[in-house]
C-alpha positions in Angstrom: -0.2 -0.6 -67.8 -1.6 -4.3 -67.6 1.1 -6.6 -69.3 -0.1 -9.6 -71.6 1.5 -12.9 -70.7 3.8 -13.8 -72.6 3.6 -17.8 -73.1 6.1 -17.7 -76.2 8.9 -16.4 -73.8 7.8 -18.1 -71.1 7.6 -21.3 -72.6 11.4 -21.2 -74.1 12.8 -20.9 -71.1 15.0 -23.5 -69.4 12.8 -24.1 -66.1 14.0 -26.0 -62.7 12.2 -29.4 -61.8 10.6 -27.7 -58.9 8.6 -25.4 -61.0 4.7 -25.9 -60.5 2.5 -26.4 -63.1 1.7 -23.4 -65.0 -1.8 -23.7 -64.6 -1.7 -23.2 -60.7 0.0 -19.6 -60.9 -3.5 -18.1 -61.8 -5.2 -19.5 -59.1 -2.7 -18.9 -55.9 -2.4 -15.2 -57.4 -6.1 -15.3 -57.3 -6.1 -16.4 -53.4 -3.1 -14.4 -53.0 -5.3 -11.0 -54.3 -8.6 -11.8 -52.1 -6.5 -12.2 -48.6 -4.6 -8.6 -49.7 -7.9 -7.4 -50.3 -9.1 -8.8 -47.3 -6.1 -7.7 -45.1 -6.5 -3.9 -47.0 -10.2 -3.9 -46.3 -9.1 -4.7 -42.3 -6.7 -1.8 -42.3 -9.0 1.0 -43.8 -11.0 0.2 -41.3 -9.2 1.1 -38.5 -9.0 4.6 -36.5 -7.3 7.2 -38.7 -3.3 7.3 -37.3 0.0 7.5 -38.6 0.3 3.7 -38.6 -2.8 3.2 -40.7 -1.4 5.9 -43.4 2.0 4.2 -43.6 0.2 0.7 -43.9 -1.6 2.3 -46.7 1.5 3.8 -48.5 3.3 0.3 -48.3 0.7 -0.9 -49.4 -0.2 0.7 -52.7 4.0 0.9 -53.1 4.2 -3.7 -52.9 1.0 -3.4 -55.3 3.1 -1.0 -58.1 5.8 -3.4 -57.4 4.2 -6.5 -57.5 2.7 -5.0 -61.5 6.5 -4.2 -62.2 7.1 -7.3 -61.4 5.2 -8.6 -64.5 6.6 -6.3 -66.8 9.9 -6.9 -66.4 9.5 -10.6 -67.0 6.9 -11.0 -69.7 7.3 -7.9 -71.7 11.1 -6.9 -71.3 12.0 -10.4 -70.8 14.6 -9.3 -68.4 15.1 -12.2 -65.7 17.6 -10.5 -63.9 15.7 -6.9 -63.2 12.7 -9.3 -62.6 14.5 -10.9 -59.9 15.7 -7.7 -58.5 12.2 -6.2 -58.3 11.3 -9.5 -56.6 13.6 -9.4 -53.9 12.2 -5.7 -53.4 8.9 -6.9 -53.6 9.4 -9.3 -50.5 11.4 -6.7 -48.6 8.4 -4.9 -49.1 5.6 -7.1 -48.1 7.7 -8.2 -45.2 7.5 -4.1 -43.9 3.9 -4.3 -45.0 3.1 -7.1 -42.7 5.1 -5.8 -40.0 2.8 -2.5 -40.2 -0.4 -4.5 -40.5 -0.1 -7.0 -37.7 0.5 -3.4 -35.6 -2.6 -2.4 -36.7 -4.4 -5.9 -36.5 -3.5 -9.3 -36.0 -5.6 -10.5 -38.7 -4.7 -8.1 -41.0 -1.2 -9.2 -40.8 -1.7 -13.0 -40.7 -3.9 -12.8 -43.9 -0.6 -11.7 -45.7 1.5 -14.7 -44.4 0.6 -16.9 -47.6 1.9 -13.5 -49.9 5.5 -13.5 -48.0 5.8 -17.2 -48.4 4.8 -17.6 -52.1 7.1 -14.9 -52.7 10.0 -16.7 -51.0 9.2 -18.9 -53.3 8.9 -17.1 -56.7 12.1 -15.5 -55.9 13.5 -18.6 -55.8 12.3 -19.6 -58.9 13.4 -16.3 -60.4 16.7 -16.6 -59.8 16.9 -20.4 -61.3 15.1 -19.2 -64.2 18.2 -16.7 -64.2 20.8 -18.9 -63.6 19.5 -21.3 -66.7 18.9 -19.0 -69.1 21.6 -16.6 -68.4 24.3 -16.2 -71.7 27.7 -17.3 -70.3 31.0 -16.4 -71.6 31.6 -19.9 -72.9 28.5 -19.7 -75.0 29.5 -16.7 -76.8 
């Protein structure tokens, strides 16, 4: 299930001037992971309800996402399905946040940084799509 980076791919690509340092991707997905950890932790933790279940499934559904997210890029190389699962991914967390700030403010707050760097990656994703796409006129 767990995809190997790809740096060979990666590293071909045509890639924006705003794109960080490659280096610094492991480290906000590592911060990004503890405060969805964090957040999850908050919301098991709550009284049993319908809310708390539906947290849950969104949850666990952004998480399969977010993993799809990897394949598409790095082992199908597909830019433009990685960008679509990107946009769902944020759609996503946005409806997970909702949920968990209903449940607790901190909970919901901890998942700020997530929506954000998303906004961000999709972004990214589409630039990476727009430079490396195969025109017409290059056929």
């Amino acid at each position: 299930m767990f995809y190997i980076y790809d740096d060979e791919f990666y590293n071909r690509l045509k890639k924006p001037n705003f794109e960080p340092p490659k280096w610094i991707f492991k480290y906000v997905w590592s911060v990004l992971f503890l405060l969805m950890l964090a957040s999850f932790i908050i919301i098991l933790l709550k009284p049993a309800s319908n809310l708390k279940y539906a947290a849950i499934v969104v949850f666990f559904v952004q998480l399969a996402v977010n993993l799809y997210w990897t394949k598409a890029f790095f082992k199908e190389h597909d830019i433009k399905k990685a960008l679509i699962t990107a946009i769902t991914l944020t759609i996503l967390v946005f409806a997970m946040i909702i949920l968990f700030f209903r449940l607790s403010f901190l909970a919901g707050y901890l998942q700020i940084p997530y929506f954000l760097w998303l906004l961000f990656a999709c972004a990214l994703n589409k630039v990476l799509l727009d430079l490396n796409s195969i025109k017409k006129t290059d056929l």
